[in-house]
N, CA, C and O atoms as a GROMACS GRO file, in nm:
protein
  284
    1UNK      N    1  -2.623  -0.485   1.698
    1UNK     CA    2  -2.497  -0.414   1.711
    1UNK      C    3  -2.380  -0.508   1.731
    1UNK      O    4  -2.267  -0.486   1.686
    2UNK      N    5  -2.409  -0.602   1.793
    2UNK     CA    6  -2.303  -0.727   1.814
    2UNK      C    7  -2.252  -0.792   1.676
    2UNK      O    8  -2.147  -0.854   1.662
    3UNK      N    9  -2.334  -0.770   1.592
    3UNK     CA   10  -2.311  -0.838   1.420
    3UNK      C   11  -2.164  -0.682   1.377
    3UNK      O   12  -2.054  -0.702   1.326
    4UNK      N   13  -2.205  -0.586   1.408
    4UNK     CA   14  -2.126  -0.475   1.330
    4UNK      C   15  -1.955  -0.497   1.466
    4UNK      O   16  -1.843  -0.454   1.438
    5UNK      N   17  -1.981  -0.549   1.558
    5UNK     CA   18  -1.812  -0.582   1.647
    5UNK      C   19  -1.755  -0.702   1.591
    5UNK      O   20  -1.635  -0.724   1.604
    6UNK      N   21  -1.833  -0.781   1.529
    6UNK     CA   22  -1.790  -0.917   1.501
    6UNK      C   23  -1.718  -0.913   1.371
    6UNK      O   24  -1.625  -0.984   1.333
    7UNK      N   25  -1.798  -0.787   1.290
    7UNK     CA   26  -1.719  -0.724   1.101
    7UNK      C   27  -1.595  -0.673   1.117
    7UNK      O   28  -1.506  -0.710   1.041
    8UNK      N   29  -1.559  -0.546   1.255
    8UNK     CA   30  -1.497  -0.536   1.245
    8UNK      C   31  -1.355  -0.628   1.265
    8UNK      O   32  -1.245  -0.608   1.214
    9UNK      N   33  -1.402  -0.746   1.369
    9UNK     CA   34  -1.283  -0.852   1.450
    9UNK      C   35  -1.221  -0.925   1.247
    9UNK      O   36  -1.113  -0.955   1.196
   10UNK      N   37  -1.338  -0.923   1.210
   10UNK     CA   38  -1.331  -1.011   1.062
   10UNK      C   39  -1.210  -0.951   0.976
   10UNK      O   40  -1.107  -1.006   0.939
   11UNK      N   41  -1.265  -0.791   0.953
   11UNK     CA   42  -1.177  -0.727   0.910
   11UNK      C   43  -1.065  -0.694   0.931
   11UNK      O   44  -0.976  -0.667   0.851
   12UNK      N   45  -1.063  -0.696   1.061
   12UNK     CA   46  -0.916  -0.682   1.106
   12UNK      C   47  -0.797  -0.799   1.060
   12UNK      O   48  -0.683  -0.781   1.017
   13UNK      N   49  -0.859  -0.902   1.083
   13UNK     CA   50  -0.825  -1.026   1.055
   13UNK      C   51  -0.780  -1.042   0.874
   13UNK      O   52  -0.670  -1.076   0.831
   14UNK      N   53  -0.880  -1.013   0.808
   14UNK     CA   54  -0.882  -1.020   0.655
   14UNK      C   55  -0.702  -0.948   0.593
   14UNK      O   56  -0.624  -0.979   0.503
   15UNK      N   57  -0.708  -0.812   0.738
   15UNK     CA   58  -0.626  -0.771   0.651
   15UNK      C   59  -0.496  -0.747   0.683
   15UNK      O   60  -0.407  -0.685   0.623
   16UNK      N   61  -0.499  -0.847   0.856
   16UNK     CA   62  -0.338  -0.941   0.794
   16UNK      C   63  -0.287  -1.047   0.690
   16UNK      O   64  -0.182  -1.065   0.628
   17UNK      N   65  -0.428  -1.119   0.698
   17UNK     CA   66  -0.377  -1.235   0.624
   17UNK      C   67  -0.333  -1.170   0.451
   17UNK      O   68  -0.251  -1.218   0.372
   18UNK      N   69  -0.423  -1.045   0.433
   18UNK     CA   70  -0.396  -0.977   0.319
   18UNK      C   71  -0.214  -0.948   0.260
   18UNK      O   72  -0.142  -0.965   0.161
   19UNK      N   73  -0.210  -0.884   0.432
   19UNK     CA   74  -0.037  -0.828   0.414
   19UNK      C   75   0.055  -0.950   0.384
   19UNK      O   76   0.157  -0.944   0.315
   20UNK      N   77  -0.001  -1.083   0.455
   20UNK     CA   78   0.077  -1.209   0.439
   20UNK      C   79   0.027  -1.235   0.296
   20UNK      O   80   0.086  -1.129   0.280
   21UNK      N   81  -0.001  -1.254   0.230
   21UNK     CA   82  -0.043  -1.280   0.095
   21UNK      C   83   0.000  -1.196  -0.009
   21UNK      O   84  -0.007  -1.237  -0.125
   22UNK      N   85   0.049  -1.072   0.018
   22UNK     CA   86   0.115  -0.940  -0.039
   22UNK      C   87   0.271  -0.991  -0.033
   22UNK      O   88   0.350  -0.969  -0.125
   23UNK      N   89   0.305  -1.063   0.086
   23UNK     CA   90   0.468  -1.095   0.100
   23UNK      C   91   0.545  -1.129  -0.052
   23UNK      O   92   0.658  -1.088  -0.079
   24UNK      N   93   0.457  -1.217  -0.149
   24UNK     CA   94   0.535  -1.301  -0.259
   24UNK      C   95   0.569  -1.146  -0.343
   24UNK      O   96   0.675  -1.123  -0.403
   25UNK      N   97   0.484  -1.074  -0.335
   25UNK     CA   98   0.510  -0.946  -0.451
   25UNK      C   99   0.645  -0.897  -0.394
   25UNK      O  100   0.758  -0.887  -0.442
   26UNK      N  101   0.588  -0.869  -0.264
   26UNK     CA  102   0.732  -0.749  -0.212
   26UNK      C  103   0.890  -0.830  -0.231
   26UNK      O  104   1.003  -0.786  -0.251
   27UNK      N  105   0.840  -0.961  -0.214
   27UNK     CA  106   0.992  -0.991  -0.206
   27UNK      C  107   1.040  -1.035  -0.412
   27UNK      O  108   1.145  -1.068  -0.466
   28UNK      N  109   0.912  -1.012  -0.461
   28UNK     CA  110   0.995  -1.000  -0.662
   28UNK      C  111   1.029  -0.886  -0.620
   28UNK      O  112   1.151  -0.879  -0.602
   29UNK      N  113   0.963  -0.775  -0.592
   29UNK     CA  114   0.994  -0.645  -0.603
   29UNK      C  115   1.156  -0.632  -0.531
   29UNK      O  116   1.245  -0.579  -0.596
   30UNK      N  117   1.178  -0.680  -0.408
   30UNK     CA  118   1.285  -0.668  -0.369
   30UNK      C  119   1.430  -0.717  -0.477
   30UNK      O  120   1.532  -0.665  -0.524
   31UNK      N  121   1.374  -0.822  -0.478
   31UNK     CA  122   1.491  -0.946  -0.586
   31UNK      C  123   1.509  -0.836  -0.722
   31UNK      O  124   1.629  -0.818  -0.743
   32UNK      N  125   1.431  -0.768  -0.809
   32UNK     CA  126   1.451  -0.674  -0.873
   32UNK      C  127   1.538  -0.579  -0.857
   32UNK      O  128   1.627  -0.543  -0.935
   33UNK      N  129   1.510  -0.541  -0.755
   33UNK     CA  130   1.603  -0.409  -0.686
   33UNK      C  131   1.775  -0.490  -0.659
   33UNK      O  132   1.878  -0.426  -0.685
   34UNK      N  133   1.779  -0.607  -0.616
   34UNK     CA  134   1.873  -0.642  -0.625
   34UNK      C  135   1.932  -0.670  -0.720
   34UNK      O  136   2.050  -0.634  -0.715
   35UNK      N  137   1.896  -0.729  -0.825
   35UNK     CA  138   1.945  -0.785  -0.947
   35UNK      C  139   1.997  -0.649  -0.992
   35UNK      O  140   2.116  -0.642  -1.022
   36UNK      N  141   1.935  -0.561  -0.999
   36UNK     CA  142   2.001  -0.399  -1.006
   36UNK      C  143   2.159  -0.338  -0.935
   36UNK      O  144   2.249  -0.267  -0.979
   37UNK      N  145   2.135  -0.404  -0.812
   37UNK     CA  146   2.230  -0.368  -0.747
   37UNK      C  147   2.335  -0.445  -0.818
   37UNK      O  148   2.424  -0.404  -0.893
   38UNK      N  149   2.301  -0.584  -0.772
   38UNK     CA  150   2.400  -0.689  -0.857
   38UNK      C  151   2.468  -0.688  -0.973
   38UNK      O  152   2.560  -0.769  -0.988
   39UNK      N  153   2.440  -0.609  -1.062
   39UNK     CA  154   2.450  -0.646  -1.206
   39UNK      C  155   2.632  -0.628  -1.196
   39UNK      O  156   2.707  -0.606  -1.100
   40UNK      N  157   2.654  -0.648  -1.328
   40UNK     CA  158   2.782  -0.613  -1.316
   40UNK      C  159   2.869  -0.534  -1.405
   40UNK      O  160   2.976  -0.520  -1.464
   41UNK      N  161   2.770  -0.497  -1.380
   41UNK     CA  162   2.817  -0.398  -1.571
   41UNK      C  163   2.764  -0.258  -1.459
   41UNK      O  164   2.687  -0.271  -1.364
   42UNK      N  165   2.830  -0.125  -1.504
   42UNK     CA  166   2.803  -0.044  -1.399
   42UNK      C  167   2.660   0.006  -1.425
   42UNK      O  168   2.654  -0.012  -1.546
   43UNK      N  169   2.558   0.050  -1.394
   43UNK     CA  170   2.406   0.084  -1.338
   43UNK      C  171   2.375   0.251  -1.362
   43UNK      O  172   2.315   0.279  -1.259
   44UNK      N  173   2.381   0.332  -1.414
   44UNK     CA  174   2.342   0.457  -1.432
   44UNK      C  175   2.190   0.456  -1.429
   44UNK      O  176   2.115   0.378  -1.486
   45UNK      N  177   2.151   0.597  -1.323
   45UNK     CA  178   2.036   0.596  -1.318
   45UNK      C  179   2.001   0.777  -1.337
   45UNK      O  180   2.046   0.876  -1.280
   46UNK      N  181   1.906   0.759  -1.438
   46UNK     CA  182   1.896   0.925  -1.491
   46UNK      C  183   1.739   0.938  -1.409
   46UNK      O  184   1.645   0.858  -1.402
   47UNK      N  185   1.766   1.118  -1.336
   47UNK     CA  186   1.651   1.129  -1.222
   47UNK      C  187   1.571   1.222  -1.292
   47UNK      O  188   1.644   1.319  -1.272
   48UNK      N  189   1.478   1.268  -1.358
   48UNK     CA  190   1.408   1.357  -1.440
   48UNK      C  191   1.298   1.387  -1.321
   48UNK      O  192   1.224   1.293  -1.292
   49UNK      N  193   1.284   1.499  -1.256
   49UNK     CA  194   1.185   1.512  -1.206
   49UNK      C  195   1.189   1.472  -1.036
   49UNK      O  196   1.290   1.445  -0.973
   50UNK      N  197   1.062   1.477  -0.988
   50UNK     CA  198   1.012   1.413  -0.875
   50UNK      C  199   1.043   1.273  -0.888
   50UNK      O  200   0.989   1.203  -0.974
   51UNK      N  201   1.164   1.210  -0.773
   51UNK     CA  202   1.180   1.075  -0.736
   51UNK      C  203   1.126   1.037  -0.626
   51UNK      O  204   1.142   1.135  -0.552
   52UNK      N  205   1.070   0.954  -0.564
   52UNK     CA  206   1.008   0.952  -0.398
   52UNK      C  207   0.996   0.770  -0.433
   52UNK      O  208   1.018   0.710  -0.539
   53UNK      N  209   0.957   0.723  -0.308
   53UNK     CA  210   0.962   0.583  -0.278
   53UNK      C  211   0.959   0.520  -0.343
   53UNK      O  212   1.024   0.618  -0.379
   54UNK      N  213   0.950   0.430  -0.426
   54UNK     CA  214   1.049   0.273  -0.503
   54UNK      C  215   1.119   0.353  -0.637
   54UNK      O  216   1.168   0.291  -0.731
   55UNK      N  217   1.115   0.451  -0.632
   55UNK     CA  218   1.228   0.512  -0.708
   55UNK      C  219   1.279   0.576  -0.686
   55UNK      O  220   1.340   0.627  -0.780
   56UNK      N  221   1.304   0.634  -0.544
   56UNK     CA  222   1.441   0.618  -0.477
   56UNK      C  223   1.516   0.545  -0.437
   56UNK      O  224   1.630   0.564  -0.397
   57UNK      N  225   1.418   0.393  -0.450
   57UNK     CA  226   1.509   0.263  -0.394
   57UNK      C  227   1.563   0.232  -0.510
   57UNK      O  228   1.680   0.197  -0.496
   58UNK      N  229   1.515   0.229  -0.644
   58UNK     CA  230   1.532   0.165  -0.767
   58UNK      C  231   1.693   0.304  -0.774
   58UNK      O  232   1.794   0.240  -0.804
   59UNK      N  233   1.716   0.407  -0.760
   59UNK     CA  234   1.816   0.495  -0.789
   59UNK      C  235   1.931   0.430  -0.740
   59UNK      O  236   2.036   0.405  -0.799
   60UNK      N  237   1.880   0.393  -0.569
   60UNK     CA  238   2.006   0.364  -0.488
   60UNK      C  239   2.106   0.229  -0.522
   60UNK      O  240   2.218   0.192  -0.489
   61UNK      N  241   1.984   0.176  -0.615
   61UNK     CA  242   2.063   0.010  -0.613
   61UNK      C  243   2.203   0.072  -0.702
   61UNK      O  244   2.315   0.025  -0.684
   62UNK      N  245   2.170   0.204  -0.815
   62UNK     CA  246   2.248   0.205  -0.917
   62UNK      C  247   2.398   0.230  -0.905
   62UNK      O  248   2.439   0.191  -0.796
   63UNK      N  249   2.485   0.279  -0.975
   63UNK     CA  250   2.622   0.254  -0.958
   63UNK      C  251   2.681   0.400  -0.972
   63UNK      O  252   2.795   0.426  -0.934
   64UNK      N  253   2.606   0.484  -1.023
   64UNK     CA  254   2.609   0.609  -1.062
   64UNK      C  255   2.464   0.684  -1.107
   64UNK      O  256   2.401   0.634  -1.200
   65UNK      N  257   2.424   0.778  -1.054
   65UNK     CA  258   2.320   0.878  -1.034
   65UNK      C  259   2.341   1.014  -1.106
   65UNK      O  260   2.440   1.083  -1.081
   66UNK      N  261   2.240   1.052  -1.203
   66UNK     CA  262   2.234   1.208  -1.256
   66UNK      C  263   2.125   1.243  -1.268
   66UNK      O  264   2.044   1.193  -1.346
   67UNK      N  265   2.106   1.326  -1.202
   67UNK     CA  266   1.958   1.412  -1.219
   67UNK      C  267   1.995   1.557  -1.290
   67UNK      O  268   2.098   1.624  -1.285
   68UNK      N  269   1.885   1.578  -1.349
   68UNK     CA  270   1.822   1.688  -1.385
   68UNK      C  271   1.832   1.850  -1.238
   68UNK      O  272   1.836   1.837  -1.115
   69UNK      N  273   1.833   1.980  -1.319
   69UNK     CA  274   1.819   2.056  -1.221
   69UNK      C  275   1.715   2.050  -1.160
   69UNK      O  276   1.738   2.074  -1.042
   70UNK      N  277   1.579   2.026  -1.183
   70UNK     CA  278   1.438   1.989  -1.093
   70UNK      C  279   1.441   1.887  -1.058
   70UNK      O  280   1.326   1.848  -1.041
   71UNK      N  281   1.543   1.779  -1.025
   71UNK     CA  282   1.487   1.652  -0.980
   71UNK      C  283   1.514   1.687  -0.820
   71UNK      O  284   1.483   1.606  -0.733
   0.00000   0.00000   0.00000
């Protein structure tokens, strides 16, 4: 039983270093979203539908927003 406390200490472990190893994505993903924001030409963002998390972030960077009556 001492082998199955020691998997979990492992695992626990595995899956910070996981989230630290995940960091390089989130921050392209971020730099994307900015370069969006950044641009300089104005940003229209058309909402068709269900928008929810990184495309509500990807909407907000834009400069102007239109959705659809179901979005």
């Amino acid at each position: 039983d001492d082998d199955d406390d020691d998997d979990d200490a492992t695992t626990s472990k595995d899956t910070a270093r996981k989230s630290i190893a995940f960091l390089p994505q989130i921050l392209q993903m971020q730099a994307a979203f900015t370069a969006v924001e950044q641009c300089p030409v104005p940003v229209v963002a058309a909402i068709h539908g269900a928008c929810v998390g990184a495309g509500v972030d990807l909407v907000c960077c834009a400069d102007v927003r239109v959705c659809s009556s179901d979005a």
